[in-house]
ZAMARGU-4260 file (C-alpha; in steps of 0.2 Angstrom, whole numbers, plus 5000, padded with zeros to 4 digits):
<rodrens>
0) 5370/5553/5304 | 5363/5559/5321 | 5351/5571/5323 | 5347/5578/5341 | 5331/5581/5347
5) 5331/5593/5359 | 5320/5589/5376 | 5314/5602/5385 | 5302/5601/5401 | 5285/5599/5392
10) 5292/5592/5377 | 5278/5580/5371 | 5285/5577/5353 | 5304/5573/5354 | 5298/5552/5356
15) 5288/5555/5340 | 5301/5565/5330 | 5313/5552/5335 | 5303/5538/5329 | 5298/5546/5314
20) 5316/5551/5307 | 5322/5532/5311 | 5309/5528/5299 | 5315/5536/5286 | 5334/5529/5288
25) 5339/5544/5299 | 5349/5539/5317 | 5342/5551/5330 | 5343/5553/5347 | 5333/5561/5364
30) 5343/5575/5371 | 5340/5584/5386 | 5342/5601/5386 | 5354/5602/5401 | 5365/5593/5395
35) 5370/5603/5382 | 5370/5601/5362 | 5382/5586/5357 | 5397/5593/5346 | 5396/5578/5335
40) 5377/5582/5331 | 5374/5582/5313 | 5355/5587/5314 | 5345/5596/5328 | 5324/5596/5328
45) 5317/5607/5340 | 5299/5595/5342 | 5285/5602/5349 | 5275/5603/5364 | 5273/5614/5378
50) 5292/5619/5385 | 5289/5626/5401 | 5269/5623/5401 | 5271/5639/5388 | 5270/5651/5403
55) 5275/5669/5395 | 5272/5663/5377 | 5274/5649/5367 | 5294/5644/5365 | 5298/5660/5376
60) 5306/5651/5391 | 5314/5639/5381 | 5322/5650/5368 | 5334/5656/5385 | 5338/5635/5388
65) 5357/5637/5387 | 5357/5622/5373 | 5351/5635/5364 | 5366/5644/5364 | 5372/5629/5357
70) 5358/5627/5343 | 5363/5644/5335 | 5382/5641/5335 | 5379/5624/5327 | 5366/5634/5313
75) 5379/5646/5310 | 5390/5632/5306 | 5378/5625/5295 | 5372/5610/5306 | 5353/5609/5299
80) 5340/5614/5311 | 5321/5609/5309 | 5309/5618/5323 | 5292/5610/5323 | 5276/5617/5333
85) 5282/5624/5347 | 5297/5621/5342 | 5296/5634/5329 | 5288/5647/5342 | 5307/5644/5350
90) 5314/5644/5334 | 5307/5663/5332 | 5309/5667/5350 | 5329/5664/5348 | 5329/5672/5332
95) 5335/5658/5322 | 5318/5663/5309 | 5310/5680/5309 | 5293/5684/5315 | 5284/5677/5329
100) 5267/5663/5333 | 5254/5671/5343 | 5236/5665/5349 | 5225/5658/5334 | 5213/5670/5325
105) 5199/5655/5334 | 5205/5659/5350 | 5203/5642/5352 | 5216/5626/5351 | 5216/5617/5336
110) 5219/5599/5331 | 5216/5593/5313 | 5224/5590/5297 | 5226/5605/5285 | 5231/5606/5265
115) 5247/5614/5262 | 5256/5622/5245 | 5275/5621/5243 | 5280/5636/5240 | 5299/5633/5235
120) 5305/5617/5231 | 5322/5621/5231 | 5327/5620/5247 | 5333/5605/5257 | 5316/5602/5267
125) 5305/5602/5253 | 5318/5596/5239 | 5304/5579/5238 | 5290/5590/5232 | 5286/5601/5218
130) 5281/5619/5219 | 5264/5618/5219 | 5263/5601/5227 | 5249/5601/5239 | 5251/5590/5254
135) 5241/5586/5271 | 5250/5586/5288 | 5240/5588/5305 | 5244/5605/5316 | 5239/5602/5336
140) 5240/5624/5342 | 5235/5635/5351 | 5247/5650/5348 | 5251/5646/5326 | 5246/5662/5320
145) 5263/5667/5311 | 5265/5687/5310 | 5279/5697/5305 | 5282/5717/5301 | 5279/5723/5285
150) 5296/5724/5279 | 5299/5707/5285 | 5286/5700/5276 | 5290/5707/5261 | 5309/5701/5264
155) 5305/5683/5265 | 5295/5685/5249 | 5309/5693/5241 | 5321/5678/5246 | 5309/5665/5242
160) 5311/5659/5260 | 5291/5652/5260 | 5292/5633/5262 | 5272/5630/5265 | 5257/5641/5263
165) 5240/5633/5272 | 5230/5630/5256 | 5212/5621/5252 | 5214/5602/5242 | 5217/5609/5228
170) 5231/5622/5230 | 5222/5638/5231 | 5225/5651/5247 | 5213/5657/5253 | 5206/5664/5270
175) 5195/5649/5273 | 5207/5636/5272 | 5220/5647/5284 | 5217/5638/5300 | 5224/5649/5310
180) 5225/5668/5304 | 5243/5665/5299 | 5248/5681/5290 | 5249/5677/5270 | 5245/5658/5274
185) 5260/5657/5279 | 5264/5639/5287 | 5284/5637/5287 | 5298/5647/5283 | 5318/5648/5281
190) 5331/5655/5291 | 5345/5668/5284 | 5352/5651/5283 | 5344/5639/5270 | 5348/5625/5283
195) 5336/5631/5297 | 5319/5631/5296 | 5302/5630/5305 | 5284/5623/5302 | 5270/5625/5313
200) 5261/5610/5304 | 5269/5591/5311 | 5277/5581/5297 | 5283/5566/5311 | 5265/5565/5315
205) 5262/5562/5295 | 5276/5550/5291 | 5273/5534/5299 | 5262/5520/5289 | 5252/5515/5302
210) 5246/5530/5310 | 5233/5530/5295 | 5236/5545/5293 | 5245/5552/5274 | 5265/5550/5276
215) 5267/5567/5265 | 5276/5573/5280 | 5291/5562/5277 | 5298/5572/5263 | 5302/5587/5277
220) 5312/5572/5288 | 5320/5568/5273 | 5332/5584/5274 | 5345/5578/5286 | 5349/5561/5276
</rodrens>
């Protein structure tokens, strides 16, 4: 299998993502986003970064990158499709995911490993956790405040389409351990389609050994093998 990393100008995580999904047996590869999505991809990660210096908004400039033309046709085709970081403020900006990332509830950018809860387990990026697991994975943002409409919101719950809510040690939500000002926690969600999804959290910066960091990020990788 070959997963496509999309490179945009500004990417700062596509070498990481890449690195990370070859450790866990997974053949990936840079691609820049000029050149246009390969036909025979079997994967796309959208990494994060700062595509276009995030002038606008976070993800705004990118989401109009023609590849990304490309990204929805093969998401409507079933191709799975993992945005991470900024990656996920594209994935909203090209309406791959509802809702949108804006500026932190701080104000301020932060880097630092956060607690999160699986939500629902049954899903191909966290079908190596329990519900309820709690894992730690790092988040490096300035603009991860997820927010959505009412009727959104309440849509996703419906749906179950919560992967990860921002959580203390030991599984509880709560304001304090939100480190962002996410609405409902909220840390990483489905598309319509069960194959997209996006994370604001960092699992390729939480799956490699030697880091010293945990590795629990390498259950979300594990989705396109």
């Amino acid at each position: 299998m070959s997963v496509a990393v999309i490179t945009f100008g500004g990417s700062n995580c596509d070498r990481d993502a890449v690195r990370a999904l070859g450790h866990v047996g997974v053949d990936a590869e840079r691609v820049w986003h000029e050149d246009g999505l390969p036909s025979d991809a079997d994967g796309v990660v959208l990494p994060g970064g700062f595509s276009y210096g995030d002038y606008l908004r976070g993800g705004a400039m990118a989401a109009r990158s023609p590849v990304m033309g490309d990204v929805r046709d093969a998401a409507d085709d079933g191709v799975p499709v993992l945005g991470v970081c900024n990656g996920a403020q594209i994935g909203c900006e090209s309406r791959l995911t509802p809702g949108a990332f804006t500026t932190n509830a701080s104000a301020r950018f932060q880097c630092e490993s956060v607690h999160l809860r699986v939500e629902n387990a049954d899903t191909r990026w966290t079908a190596a956790y329990d519900e309820g697991d709690v894992i730690e994975i790092p988040i490096a943002h300035g603009e991860g405040r997820f927010e959505i409409s009412d009727d959104r919101y309440d849509e996703l719950i419906a749906e179950d389409r919560v992967l990860f809510r921002y959580c203390d040690p030991d599984g509880n939500v709560t304001n304090e351990a939100n480190p962002n000002g996410s609405r409902g926690s909220v840390a990483g969600i489905l598309g319509e389609r069960e194959t997209v999804a996006v994370m604001m959290p960092h699992p390729e910066r939480a799956s490699l050994p030697d880091l010293g960091r945990t590795v629990d990020g390498q259950g979300v990788l594990r989705a396109f093998a």
